[in-house]
SEPASE-557425 format. One record per residue: residue in three letters; residue number from 1; x negated, y, z negated of N, C-alpha, C in turn. Coordinates in Angstrom, 3 decimals, decimal comma. Each point is the difference from the previous one (the first is absolute). Example, Ala and Ser with C-alpha at 12.3 -4.5 7.8 and 13.67 -1.06 7.14 Angstrom:
2
ALA  1  -13,190  -5,690  -7,800  0,890  1,190  0,000  -0,900  1,200  0,000;
SER  2  0,350  1,050  0,720  -0,820  1,190  -0,060  0,770  1,090  -0,730;
! end
This chain:
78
UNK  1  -0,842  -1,182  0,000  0,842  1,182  0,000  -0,888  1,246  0,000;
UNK  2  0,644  0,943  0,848  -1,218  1,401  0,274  0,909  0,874  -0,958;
UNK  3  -1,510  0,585  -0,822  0,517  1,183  -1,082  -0,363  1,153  0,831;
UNK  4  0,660  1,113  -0,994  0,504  0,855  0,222  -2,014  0,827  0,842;
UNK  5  -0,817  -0,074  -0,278  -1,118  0,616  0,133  -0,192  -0,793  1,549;
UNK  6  0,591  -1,173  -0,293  -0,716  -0,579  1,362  1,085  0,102  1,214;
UNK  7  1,332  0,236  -0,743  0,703  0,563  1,588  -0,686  1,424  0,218;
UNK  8  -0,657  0,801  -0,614  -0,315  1,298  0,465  -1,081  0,210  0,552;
UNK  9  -1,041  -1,042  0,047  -0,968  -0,305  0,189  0,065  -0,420  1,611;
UNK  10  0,692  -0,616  -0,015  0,366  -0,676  1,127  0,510  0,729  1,065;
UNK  11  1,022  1,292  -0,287  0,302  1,274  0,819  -0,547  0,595  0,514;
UNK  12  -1,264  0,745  -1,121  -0,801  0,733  0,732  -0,621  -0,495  1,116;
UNK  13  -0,111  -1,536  -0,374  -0,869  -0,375  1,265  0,727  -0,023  1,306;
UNK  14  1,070  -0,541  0,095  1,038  0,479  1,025  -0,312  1,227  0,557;
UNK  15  0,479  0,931  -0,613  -0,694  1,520  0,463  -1,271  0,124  -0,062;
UNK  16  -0,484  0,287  0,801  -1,587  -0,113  0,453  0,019  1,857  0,191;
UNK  17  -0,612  0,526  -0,467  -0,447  1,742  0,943  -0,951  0,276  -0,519;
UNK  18  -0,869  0,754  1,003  -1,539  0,682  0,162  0,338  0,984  -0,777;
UNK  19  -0,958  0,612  -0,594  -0,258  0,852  -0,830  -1,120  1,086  0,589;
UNK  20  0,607  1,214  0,267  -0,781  0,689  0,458  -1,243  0,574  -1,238;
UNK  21  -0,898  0,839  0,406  -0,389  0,574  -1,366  0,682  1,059  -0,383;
UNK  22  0,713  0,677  0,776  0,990  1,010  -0,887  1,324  -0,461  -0,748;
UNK  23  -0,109  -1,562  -0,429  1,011  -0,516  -0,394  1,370  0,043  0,640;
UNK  24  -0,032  -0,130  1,712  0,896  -0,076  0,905  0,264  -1,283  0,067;
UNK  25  0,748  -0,649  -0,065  0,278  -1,139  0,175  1,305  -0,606  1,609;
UNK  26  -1,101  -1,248  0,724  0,561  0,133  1,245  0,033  -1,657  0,275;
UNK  27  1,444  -0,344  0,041  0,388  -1,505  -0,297  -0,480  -0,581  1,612;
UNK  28  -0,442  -0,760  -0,254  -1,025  -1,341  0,361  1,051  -0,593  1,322;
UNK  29  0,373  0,339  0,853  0,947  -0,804  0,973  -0,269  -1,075  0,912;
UNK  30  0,617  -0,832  0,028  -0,255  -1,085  1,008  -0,140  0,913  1,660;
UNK  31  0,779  0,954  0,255  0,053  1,004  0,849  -1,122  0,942  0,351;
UNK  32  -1,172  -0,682  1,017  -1,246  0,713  -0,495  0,438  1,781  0,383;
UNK  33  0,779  -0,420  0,927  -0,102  1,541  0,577  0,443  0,956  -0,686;
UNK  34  0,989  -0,555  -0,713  1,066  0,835  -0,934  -1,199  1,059  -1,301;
UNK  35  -0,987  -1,704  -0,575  -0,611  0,846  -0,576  -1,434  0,730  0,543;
UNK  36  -0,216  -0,012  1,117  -1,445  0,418  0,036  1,225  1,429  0,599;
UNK  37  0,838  0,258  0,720  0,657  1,561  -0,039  0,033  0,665  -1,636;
UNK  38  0,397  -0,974  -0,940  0,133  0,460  -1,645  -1,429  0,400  -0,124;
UNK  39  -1,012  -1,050  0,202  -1,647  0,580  -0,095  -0,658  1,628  0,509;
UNK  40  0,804  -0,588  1,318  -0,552  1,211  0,860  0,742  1,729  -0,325;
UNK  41  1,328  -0,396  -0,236  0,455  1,332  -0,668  -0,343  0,794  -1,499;
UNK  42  -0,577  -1,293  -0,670  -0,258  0,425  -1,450  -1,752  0,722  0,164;
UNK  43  -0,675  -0,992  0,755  -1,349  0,775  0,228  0,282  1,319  0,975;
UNK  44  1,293  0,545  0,659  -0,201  1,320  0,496  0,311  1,078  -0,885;
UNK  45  0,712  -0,756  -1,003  0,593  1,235  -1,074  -1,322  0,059  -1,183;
UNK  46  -0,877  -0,978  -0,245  -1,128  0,420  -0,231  -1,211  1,061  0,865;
UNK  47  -0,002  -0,335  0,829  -0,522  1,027  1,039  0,389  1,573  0,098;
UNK  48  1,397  -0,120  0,128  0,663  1,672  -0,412  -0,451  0,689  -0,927;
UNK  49  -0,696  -0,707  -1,291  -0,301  0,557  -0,854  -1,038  0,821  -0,042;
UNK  50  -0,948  -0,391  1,009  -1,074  0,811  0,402  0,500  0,476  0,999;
UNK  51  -1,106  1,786  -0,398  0,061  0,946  1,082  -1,248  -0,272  1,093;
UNK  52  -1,078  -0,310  0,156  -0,874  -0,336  0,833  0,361  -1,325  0,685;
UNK  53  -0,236  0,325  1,163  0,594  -0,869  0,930  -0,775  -1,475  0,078;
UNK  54  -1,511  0,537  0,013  -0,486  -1,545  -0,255  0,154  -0,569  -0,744;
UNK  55  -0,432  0,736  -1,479  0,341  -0,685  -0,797  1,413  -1,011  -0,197;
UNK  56  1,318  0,692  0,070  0,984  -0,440  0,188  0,251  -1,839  1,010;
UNK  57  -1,051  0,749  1,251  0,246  -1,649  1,135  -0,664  -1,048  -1,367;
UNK  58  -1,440  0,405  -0,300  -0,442  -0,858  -0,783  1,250  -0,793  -1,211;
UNK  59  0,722  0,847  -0,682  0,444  -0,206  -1,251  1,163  -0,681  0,554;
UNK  60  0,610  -0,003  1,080  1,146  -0,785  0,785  -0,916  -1,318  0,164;
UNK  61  -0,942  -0,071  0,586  -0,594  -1,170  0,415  -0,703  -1,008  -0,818;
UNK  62  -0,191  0,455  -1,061  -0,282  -0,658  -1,411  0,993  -0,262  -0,883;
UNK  63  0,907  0,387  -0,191  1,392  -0,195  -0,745  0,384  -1,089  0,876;
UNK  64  -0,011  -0,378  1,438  0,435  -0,409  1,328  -0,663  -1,699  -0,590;
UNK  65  -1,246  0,188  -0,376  -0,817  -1,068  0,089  0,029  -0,551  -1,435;
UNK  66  0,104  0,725  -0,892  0,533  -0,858  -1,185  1,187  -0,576  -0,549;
UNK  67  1,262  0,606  0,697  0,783  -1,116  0,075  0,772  -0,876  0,616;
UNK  68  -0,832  -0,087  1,161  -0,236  -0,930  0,889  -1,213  -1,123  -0,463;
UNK  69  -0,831  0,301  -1,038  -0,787  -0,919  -0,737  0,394  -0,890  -1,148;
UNK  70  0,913  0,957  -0,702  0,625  -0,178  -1,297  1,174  -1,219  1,097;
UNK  71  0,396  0,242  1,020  1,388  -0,815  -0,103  0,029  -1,649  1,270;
UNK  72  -1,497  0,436  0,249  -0,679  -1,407  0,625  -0,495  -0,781  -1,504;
UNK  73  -0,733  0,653  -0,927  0,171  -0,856  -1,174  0,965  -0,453  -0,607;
UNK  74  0,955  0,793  0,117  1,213  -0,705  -1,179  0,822  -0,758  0,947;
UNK  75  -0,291  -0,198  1,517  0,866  -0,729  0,525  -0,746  -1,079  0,011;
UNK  76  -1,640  -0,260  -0,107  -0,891  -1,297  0,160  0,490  -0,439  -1,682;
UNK  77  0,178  0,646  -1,001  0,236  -0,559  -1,014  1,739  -0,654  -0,452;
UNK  78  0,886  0,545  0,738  1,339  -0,899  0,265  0,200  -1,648  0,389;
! end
């Protein structure tokens, strides 16, 4: 019989989501496209944040690449 800690335990894992470092959180879809558009829009609204333009491509393209890192791991670990 599953207690109460281990049905909850068991949920989270169901829900799977990347964790940005600004504590954005962006659920894990079987739908790659669905989420790499969720990826790709969350690293442009990081980018906005900067006023220098390079800087900005950079900070899109690194936000871009970490959770796209973060969510090839947690899908090799499913």
């Amino acid at each position: 019989m599953k207690t109460l800690s281990t049905k909850k335990k068991s949920r989270k894992k169901a829900v799977s989501l990347i964790l940005c470092e600004c504590r954005y959180e962006i659920l894990l879809l079987p739908d790659l496209k669905a989420m790499g558009r969720a990826i790709e829009d969350h690293a442009a609204e990081h980018a906005k944040k900067e006023k220098n333009i390079a800087k900005a491509t950079f900070e899109e393209v690194r936000i871009q690449n970490l959770l796209i890192v973060k969510a090839l791991d947690k899908a090799a670990t499913l």
